[in-house]
VOVO-888080 format. One record per residue (C-alpha): y negated, z, x. Coordinates in nm, 4 decimals. Layout:
{yy=Y; zz=Z; xx=X} .
...
//
This chain:
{yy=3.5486; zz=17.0302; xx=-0.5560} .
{yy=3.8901; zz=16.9317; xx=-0.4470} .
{yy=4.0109; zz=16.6755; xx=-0.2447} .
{yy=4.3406; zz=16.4907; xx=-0.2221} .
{yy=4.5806; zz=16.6517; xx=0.1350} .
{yy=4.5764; zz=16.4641; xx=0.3649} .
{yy=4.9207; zz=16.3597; xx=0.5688} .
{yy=5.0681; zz=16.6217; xx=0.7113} .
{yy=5.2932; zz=16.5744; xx=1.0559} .
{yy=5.4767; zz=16.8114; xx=1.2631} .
{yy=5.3106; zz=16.6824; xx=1.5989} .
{yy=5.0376; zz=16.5255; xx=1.5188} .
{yy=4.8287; zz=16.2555; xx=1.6910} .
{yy=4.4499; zz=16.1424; xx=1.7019} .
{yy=4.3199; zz=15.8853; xx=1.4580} .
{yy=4.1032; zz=15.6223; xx=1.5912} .
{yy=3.7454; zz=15.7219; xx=1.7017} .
{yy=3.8179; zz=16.1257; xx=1.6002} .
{yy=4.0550; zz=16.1023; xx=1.9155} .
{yy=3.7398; zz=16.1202; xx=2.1432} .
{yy=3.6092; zz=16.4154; xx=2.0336} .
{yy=4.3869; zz=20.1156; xx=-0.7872} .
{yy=4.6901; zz=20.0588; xx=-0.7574} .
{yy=4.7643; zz=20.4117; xx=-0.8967} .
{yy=5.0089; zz=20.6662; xx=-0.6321} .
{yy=5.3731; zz=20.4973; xx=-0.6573} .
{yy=5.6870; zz=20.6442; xx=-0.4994} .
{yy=5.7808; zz=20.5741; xx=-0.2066} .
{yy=6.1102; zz=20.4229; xx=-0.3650} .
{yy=5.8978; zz=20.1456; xx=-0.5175} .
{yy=5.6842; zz=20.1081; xx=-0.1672} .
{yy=5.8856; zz=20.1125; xx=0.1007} .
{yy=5.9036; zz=20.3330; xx=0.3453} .
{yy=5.4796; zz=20.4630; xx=0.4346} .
{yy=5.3625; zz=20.3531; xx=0.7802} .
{yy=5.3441; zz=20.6076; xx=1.0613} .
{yy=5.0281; zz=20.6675; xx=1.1337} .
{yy=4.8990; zz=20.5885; xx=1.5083} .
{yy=4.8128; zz=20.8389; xx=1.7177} .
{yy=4.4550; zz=20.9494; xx=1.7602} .
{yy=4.2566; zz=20.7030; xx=1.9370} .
{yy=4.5542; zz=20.4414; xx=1.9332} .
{yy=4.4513; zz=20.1060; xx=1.7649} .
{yy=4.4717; zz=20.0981; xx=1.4088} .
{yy=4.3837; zz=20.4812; xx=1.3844} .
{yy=4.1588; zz=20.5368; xx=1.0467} .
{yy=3.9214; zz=20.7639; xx=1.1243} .
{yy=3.7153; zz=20.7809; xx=0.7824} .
{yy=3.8113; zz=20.5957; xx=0.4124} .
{yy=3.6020; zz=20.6134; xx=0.0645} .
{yy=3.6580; zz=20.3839; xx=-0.2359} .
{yy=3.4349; zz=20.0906; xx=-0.2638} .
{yy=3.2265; zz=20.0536; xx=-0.5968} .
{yy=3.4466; zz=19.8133; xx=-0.7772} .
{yy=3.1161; zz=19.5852; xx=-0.7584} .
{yy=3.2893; zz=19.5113; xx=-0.3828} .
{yy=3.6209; zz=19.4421; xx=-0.4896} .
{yy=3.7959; zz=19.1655; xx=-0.4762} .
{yy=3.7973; zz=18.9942; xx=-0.8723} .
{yy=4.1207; zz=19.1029; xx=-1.0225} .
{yy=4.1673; zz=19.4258; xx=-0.7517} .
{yy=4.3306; zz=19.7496; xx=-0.8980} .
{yy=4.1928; zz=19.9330; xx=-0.6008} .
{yy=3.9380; zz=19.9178; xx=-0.3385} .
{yy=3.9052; zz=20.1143; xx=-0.0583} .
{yy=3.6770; zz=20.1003; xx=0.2549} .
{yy=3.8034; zz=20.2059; xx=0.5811} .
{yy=3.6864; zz=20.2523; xx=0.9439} .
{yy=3.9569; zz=20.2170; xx=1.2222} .
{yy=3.9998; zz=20.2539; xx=1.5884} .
{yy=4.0676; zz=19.8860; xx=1.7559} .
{yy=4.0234; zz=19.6811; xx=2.0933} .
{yy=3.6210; zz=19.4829; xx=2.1551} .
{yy=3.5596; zz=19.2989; xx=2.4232} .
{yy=3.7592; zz=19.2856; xx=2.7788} .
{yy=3.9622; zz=19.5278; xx=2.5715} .
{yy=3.8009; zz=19.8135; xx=2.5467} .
{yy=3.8535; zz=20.0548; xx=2.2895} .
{yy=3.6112; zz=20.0060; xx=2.0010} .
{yy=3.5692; zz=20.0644; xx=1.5790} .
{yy=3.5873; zz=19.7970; xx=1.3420} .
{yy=3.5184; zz=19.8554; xx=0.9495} .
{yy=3.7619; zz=19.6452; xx=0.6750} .
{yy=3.8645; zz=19.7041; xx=0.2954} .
{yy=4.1623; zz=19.7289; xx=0.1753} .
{yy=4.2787; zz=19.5674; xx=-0.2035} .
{yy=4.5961; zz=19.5891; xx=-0.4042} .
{yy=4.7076; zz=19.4021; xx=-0.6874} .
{yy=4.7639; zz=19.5503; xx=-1.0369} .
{yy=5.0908; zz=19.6600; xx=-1.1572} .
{yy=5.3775; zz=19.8159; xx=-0.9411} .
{yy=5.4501; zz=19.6880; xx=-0.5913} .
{yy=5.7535; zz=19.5118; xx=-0.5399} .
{yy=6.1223; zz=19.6555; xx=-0.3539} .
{yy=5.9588; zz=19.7130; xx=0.0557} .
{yy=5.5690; zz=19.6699; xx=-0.0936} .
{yy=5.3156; zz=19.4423; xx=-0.1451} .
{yy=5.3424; zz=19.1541; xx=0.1071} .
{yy=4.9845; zz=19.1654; xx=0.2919} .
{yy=4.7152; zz=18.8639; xx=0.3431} .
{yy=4.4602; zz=18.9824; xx=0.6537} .
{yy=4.1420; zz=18.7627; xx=0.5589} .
{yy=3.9201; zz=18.6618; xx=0.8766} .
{yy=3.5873; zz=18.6088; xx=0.7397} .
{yy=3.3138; zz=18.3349; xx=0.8430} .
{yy=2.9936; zz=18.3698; xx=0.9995} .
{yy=2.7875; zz=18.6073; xx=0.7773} .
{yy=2.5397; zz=18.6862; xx=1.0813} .
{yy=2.5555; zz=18.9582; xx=1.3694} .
{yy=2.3624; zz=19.2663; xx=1.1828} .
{yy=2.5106; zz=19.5196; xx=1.0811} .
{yy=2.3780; zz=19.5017; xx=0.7497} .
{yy=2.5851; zz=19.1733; xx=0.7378} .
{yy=2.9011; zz=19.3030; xx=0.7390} .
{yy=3.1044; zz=19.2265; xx=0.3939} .
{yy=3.1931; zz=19.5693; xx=0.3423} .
{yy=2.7971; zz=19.6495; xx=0.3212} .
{yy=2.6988; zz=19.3306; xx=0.1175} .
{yy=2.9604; zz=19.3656; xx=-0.0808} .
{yy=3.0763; zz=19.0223; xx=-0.0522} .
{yy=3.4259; zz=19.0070; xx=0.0730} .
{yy=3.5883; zz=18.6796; xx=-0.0466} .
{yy=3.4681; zz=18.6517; xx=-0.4056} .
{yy=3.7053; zz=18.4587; xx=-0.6564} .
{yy=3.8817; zz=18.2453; xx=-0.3314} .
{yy=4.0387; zz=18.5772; xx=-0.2243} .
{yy=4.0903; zz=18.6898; xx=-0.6118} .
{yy=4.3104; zz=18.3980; xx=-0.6345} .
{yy=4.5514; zz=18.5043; xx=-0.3504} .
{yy=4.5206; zz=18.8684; xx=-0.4804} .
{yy=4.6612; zz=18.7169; xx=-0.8403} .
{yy=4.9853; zz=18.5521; xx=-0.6861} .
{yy=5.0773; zz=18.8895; xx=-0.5806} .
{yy=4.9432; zz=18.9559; xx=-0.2401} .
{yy=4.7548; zz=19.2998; xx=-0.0940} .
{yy=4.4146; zz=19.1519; xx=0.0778} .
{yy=4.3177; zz=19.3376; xx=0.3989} .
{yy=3.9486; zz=19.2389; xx=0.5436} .
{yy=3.8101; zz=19.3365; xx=0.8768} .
{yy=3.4482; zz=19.3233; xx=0.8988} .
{yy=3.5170; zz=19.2692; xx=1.2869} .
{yy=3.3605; zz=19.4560; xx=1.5753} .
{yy=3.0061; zz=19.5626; xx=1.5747} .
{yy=2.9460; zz=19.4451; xx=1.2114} .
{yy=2.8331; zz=19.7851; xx=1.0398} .
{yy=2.9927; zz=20.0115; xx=1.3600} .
{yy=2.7811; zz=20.0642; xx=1.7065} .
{yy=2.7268; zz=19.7569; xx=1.9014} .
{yy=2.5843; zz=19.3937; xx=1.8785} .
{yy=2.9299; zz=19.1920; xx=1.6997} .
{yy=3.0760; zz=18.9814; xx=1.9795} .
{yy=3.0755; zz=18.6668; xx=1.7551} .
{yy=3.3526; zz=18.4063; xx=1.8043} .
{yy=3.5104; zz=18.6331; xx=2.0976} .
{yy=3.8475; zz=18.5360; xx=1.9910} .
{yy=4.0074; zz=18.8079; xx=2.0970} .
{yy=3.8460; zz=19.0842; xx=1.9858} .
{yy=3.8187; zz=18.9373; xx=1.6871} .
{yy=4.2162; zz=18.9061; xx=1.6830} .
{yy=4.2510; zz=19.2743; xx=1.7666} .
{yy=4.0238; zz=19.3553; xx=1.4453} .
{yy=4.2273; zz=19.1140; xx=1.2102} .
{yy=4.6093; zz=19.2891; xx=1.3379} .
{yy=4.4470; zz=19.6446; xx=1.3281} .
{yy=4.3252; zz=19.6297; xx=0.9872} .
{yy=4.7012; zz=19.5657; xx=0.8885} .
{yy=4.7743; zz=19.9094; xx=1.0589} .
{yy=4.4603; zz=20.0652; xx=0.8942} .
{yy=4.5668; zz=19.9264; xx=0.5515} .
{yy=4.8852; zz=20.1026; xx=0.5445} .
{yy=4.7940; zz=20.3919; xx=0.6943} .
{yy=4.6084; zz=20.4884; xx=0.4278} .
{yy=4.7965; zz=20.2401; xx=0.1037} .
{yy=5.1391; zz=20.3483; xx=0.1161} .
{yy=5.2563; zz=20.0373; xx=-0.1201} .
{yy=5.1783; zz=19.7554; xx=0.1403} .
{yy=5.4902; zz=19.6160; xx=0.3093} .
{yy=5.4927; zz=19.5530; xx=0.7017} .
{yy=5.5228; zz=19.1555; xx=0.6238} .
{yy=5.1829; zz=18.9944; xx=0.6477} .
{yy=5.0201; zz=18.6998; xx=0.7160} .
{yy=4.6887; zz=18.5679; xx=0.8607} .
{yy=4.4391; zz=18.3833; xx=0.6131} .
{yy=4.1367; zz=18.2660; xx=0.8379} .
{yy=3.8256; zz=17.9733; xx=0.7707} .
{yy=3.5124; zz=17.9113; xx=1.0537} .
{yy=3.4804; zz=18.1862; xx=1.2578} .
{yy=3.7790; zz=18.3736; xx=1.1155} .
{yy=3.9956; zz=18.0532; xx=1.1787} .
{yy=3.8866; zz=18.1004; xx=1.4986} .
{yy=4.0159; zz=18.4999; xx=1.4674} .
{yy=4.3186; zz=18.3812; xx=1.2752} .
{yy=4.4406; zz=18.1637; xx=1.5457} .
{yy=4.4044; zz=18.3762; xx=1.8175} .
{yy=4.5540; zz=18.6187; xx=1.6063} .
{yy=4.8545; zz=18.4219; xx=1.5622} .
{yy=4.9351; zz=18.4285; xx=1.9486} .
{yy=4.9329; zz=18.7984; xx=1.9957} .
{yy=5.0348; zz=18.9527; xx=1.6754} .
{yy=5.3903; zz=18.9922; xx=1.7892} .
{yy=5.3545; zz=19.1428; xx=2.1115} .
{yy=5.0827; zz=19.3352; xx=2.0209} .
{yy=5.1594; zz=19.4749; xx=1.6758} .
{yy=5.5902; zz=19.4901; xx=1.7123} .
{yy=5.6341; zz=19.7043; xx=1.4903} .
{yy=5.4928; zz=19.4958; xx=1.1922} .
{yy=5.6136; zz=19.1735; xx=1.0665} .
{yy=5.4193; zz=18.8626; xx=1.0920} .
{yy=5.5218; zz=18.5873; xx=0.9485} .
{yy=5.2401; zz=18.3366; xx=1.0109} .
{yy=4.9057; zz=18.2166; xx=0.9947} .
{yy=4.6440; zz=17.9757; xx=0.7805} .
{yy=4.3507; zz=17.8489; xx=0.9815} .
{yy=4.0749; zz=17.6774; xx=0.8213} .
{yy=3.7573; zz=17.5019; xx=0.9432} .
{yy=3.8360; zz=17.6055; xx=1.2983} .
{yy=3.5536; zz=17.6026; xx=1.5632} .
{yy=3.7315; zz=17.4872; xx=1.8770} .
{yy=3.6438; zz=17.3010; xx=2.2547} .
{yy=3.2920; zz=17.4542; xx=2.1754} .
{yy=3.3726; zz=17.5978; xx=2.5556} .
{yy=3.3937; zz=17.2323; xx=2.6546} .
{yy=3.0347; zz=17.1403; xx=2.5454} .
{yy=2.9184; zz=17.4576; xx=2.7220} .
{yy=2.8621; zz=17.2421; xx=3.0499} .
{yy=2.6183; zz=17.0688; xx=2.8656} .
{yy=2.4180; zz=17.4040; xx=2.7977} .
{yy=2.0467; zz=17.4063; xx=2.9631} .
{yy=1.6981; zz=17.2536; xx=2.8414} .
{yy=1.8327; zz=16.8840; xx=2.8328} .
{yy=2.1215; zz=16.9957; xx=2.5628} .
{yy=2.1307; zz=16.6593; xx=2.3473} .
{yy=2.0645; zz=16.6648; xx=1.9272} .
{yy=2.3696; zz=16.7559; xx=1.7382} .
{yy=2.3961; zz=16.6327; xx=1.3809} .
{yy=2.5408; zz=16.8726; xx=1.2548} .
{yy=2.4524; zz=17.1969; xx=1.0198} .
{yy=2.3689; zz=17.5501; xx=1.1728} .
{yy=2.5107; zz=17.5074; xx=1.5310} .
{yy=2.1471; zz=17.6877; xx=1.6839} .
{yy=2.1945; zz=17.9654; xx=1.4607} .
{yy=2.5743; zz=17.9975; xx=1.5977} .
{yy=2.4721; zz=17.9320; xx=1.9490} .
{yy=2.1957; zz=18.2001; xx=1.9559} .
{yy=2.5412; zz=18.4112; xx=1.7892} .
{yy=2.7520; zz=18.3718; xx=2.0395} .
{yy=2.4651; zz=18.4331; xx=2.3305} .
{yy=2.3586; zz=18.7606; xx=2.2078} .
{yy=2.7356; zz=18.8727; xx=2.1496} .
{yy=2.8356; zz=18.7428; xx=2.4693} .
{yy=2.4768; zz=18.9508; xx=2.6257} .
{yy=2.5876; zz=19.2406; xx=2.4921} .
{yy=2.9530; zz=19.2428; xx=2.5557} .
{yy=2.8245; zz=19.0909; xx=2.9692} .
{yy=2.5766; zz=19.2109; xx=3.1048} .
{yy=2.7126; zz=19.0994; xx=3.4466} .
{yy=2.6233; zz=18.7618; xx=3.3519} .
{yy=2.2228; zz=18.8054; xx=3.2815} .
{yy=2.2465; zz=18.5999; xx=2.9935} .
{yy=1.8822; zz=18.6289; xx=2.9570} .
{yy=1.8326; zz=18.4830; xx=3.2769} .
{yy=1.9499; zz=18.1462; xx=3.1523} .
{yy=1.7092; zz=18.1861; xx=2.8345} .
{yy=1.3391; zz=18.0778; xx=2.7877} .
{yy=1.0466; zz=18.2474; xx=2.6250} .
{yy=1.1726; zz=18.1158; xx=2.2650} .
{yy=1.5420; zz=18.1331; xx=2.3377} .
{yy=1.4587; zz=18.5058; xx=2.3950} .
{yy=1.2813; zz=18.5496; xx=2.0656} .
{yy=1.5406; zz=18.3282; xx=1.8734} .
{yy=1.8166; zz=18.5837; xx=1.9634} .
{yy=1.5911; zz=18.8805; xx=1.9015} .
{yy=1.6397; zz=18.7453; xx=1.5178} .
{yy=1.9666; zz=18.6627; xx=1.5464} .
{yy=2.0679; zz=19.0764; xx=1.6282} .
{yy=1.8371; zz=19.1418; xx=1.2812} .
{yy=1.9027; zz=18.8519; xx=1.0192} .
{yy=2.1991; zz=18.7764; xx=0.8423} .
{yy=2.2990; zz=18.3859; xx=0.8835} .
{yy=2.0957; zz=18.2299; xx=0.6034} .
{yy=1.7675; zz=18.4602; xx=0.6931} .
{yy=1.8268; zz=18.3447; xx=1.0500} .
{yy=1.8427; zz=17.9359; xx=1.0565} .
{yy=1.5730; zz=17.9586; xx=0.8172} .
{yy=1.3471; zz=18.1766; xx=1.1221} .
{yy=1.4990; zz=17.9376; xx=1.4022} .
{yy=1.4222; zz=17.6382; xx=1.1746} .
{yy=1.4353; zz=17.2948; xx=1.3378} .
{yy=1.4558; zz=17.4905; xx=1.7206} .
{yy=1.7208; zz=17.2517; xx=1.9512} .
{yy=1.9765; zz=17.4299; xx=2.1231} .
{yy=1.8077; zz=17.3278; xx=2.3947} .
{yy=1.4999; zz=17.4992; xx=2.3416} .
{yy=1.7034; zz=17.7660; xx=2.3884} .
{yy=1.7542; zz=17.7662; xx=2.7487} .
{yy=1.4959; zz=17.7882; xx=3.0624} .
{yy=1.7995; zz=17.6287; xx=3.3126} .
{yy=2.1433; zz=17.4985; xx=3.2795} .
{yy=2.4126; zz=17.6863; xx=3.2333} .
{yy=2.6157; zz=17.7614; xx=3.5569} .
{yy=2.9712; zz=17.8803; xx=3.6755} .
{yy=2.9458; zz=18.2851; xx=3.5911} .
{yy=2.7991; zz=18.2072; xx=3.2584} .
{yy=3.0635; zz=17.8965; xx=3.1816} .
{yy=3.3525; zz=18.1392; xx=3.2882} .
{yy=3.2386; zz=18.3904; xx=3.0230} .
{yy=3.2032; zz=18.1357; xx=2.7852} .
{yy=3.5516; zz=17.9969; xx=2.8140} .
{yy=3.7057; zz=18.3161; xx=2.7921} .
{yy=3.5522; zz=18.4230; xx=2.4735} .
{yy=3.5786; zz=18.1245; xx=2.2905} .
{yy=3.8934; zz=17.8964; xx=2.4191} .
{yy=4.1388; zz=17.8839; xx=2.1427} .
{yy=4.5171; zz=17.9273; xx=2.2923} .
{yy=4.7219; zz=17.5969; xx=2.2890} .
{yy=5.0390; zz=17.8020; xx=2.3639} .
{yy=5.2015; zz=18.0409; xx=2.2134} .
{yy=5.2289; zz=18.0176; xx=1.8902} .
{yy=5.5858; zz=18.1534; xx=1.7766} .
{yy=5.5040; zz=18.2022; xx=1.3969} .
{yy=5.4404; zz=17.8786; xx=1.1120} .
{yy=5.0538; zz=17.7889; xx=1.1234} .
{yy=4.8775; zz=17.5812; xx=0.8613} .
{yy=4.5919; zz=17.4296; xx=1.0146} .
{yy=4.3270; zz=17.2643; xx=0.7775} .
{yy=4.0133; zz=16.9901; xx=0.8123} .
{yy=3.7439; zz=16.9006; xx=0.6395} .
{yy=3.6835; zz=16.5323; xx=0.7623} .
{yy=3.2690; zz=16.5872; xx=0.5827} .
{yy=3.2325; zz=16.9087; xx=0.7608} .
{yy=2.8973; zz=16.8893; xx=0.9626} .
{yy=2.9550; zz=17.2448; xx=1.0822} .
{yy=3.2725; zz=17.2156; xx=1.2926} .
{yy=3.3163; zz=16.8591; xx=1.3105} .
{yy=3.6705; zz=16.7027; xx=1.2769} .
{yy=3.6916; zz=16.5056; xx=1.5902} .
{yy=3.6764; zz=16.8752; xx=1.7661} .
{yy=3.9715; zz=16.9426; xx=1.5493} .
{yy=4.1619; zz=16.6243; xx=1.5806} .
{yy=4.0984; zz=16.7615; xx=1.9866} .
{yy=4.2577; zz=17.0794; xx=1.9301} .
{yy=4.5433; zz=16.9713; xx=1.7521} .
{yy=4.6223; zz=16.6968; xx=2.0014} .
{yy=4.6478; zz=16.9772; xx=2.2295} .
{yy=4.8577; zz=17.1776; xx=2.0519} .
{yy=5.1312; zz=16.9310; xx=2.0067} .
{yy=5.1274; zz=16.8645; xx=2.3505} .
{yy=5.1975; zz=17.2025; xx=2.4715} .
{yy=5.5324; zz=17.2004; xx=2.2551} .
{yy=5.3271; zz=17.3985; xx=1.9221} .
{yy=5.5187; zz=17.3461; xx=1.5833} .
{yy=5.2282; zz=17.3237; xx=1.3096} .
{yy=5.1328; zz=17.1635; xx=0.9638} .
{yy=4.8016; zz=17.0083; xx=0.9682} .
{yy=4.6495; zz=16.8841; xx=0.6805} .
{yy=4.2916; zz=16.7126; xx=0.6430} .
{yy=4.0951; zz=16.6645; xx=0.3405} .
{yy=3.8042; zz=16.4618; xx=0.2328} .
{yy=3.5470; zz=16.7352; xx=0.2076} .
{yy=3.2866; zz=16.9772; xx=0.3988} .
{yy=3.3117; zz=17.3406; xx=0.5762} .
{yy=3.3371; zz=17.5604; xx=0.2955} .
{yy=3.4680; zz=17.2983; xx=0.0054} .
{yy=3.7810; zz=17.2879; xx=0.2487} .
{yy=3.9005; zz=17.6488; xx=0.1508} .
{yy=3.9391; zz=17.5148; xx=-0.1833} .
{yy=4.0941; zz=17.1419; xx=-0.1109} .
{yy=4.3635; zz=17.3144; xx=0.0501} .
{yy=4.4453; zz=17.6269; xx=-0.1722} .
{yy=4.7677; zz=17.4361; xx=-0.3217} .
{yy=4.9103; zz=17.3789; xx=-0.0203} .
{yy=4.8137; zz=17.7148; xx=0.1444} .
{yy=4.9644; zz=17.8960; xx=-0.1710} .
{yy=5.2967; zz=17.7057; xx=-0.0972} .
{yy=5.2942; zz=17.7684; xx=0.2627} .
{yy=5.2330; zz=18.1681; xx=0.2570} .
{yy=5.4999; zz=18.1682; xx=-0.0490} .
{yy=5.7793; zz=18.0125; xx=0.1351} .
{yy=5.6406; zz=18.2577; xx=0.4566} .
{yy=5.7247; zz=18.5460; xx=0.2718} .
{yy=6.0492; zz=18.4164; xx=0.1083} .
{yy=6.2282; zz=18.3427; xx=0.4173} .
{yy=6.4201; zz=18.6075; xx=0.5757} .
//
């Protein structure tokens, strides 16, 4: 369904109680000149491409190819990320197609999770972008269908995976232009932020003209604290699944913290699932389980520091347009946490549009496609 936008301000403040909380080859003359292609073992490397069966492309797609690229994990260490890469039908415009890097949501930790193995990489919301005239670049992110356990909602590394994929993409799709923008919802609003704050330093020689965050889990680092067997009820929709997510990421990308020190007997098995199910499979196992249950003792300083450096989202820095969007029904991030965030964004100085709409999590993606559309247009219009 769609919902009416909500205001949208410049700076904006808290509202009453929320305040607490195949294409075919085409010449180069069309294209633009082709990307250089990174140096062996430099992020963004491809090290191995195939076509995807056009039952994985993106509705609408004249081209669909898988690739696997060389990028930065956690604590920045070199690592492989897998993504697909989708053109639009027709001939690219003068300089190539602009490009739209899509940062998923929570699919689950597996590998066999990873879009680029189910197949399911954006369905007809992406199709949509793909039809106003946009290239659609999608990381799987790291450790979803390469070697390790996925570092869920490690902001960062996620970032990394989202800007590399832009450098995969034209590595090996000559028609995509350097301009590109971020398109992220949940977890990959999460990405799409972060991504926002080091796309220029990190990526120079590509230009990014800004970013649309949806249904953005933030200040989850400032509930950590709370972690341990006395972790109150939330109402909310899938947040044990997410926190067993982020545990066994964060165990596998720390193992100087001992994260299963801080786990009991069923908080042990729950993330045991959580490395082999894919999201829905996995709060159906873990059930009615508390986030509490979870945890044998509370959470303490080495495990809190960990936390808040793989899941703080940056209040600074942000030197590029960004579209941030809220569901004000969404019982999986929950818009007072927003209302948080972009409190403290506009009081660090951040320039943003923020829009809210009368729906839930996933429902917001569409509420806000209008406005997005506009947004990313005039992004790519202006010089």
């Amino acid at each position: 369904m769609r919902g009416r936008a909500g205001p949208g301000v410049r700076r904006p403040r808290l509202v009453g109680a929320c305040a607490a909380l195949l294409v075919a080859a085409t010449t180069l003359t069309l294209a633009g000149p082709a990307a250089s292609a990174p140096a062996p073992g430099v992020p963004g490397t491809v090290t191995a491409s195939t076509p995807l069966p056009p039952t994985a492309w993106i509705p609408g797609a004249a081209s669909g190819v898988a690739v696997t690229y060389r990028t930065l994990g956690p604590q920045n260490r070199p690592a492989t990320s897998t993504g697909a890469v989708f053109t639009p039908p027709g001939p690219p415009p003068p300089g190539g197609w602009p490009v739209i890097s899509w940062a998923h949501g929570a699919v689950g930790i597996a590998d066999a999770c990873a879009p680029t193995v189910t197949g399911r990489i954006g369905g007809p919301y992406l199709g949509r972008w793909l039809a106003q005239g946009y290239a659609i670049v999608a990381t799987d992110y790291v450790g979803l269908g390469t070697p390790g356990v996925h570092p869920y909602l490690d902001g960062t590394s996620e970032a990394h995976a989202v800007v590399d994929m832009v450098r995969a993409a034209r590595a090996v799709e000559p028609s995509l232009s350097d301009r590109w923008v971020t398109l992220g919802q949940s977890q990959g609003g999460q990405a799409a932020m972060v991504t926002a704050t080091i796309a220029g330093a990190y990526a120079p020689e590509l230009d990014h003209r800004g970013t649309v965050a949806l249904g953005v889990p933030s200040n989850i680092e400032n509930l950590a604290p709370l972690g341990g067997p006395l972790f109150p009820p939330l109402p909310l929709t899938g947040t044990t699944a997410f926190i067993a997510y982020v545990l066994a990421g964060l165990r596998a990308a720390r193992p100087d913290v001992d994260v299963d020190s801080y786990l009991s007997a069923r908080g042990r098995e729950v993330l045991a699932r959580a490395e082999r199910l894919c999201y829905e499979e996995a709060a159906a196992a873990i059930g009615d389980t508390s986030i509490g249950a979870l945890f044998s003792r509370q959470l303490d300083a080495p495990i809190l520091g960990a936390l808040r450096e793989t899941l703080a989202i940056p209040v600074r820095g942000y030197d590029r347009p960004l579209f941030l969007g809220q569901g004000l029904l969404d019982t999986v991030v929950p818009a007072p946490l927003t209302f948080a965030l972009a409190a403290d964004l506009a009081g660090h100085g951040q320039q943003f549009t923020f829009r809210v709409y009368p729906t839930g999590h996933l429902e917001t993606m569409l509420a806000s496609e209008p406005e997005a559309h506009t947004f990313v247009r005039d992004l790519f219009a202006s010089t």
